[in-house]
N, C-alpha and C positions, 0 to 999 in steps of 0.2 A: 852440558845440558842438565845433570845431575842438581848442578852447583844454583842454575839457574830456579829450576825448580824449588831447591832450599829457600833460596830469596824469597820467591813469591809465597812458598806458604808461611812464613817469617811474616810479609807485609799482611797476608790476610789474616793472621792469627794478633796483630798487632792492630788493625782496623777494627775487628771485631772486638778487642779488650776497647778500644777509646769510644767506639758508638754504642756499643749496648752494656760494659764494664763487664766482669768478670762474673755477672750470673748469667749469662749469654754462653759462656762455656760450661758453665757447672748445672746449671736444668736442664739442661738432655734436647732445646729446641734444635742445636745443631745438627745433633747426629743421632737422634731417637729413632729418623725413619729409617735409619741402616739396621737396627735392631730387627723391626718389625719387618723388611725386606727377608733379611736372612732367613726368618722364619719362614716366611711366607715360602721362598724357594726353596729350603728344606720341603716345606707342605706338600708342593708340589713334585718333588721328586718322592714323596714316598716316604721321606725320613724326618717325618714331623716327630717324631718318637723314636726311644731306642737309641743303642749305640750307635758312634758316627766313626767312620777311620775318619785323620787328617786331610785327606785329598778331596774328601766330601766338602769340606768347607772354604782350602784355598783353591778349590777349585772354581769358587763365586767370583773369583777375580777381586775388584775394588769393593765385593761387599763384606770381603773378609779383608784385605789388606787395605789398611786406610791412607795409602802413600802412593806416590807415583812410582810405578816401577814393577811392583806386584812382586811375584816370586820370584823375578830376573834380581832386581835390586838386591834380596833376602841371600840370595844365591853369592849374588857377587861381596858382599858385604860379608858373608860365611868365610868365604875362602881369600879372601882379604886380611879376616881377623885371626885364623886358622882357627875357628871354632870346633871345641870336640865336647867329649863328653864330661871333658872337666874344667868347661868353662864357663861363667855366670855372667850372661847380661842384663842390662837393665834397660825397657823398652820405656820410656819415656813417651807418654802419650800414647799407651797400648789401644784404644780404640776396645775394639770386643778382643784381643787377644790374637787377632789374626796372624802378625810377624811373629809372635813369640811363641804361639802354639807351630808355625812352620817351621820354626828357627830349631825350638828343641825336637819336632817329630826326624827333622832333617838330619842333625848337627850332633841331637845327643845331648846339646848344652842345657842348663838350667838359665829359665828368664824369668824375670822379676819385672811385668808390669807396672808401673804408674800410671792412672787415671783419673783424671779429677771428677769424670761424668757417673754415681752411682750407680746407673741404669745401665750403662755400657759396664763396667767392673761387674757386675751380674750376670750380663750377657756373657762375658769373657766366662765365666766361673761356670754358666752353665754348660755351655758349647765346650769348653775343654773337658769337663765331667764327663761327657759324654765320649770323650777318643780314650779307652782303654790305655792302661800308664803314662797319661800326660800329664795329668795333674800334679804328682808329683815337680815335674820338669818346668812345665809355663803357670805359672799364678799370676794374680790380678788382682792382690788386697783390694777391700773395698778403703774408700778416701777417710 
């Protein structure tokens, strides 16, 4: 089911480069309103400001994890890789930082972000500032 799912976002990430080219990924119309969601639920719960722990944010489900799978995936993908605290991954397509702020709050590991969208690599930057020693562990260079 996993595998199946890799396909499909493979074809849709492959659709969207040939119908609208590669500024289609990089202006932020894809996945801009995940940003402003986040907040908004943050708002709503109280924690529009202020520090955040981890759980506050992968607890949004797909608005912090931008995969199928959510924390279960993150989980099995951990203990699969034997993730600790002296290992470095690279999240390829970090979204706001969601897997990789769970991966190191979890795991202890250090993850290195890639994002092509500068509005999300902000978001990631913000949102992880705010969880007390993560910054450190998950980054989100900006592109």
């Amino acid at each position: 089911a996993r595998c199946n799912a890799i396909y499909a976002m493979r074809r849709a990430f492959s659709s969207a480069l040939s119908r609208d080219g590669a500024s289609a990924l990089t202006s932020g119309r894809m996945y801009n309103w995940r940003v402003r969601a986040v907040y908004s639920a943050l708002d709503k719960a109280g924690k529009a400001d202020g520090p955040l722990c981890a759980e506050d944010l992968y607890s949004l489900g797909h608005l912090d994890q931008y995969h199928y799978g959510g924390t279960d995936a993150c989980d099995e993908a951990a203990a699969l890789l034997g993730l600790d605290s002296g290992s470095t991954v690279l999240d390829i397509g970090s979204g706001i930082g969601g897997t990789s702020r769970y991966l190191a709050a979890t795991t202890g590991c250090r993850v290195v972000g890639v994002e092509l969208q500068p509005d999300l690599c902000e978001a990631a930057a913000a949102l992880t500032a705010r969880i007390p020693g993560l910054s450190d562990r998950a980054t989100t260079p900006a592109p």
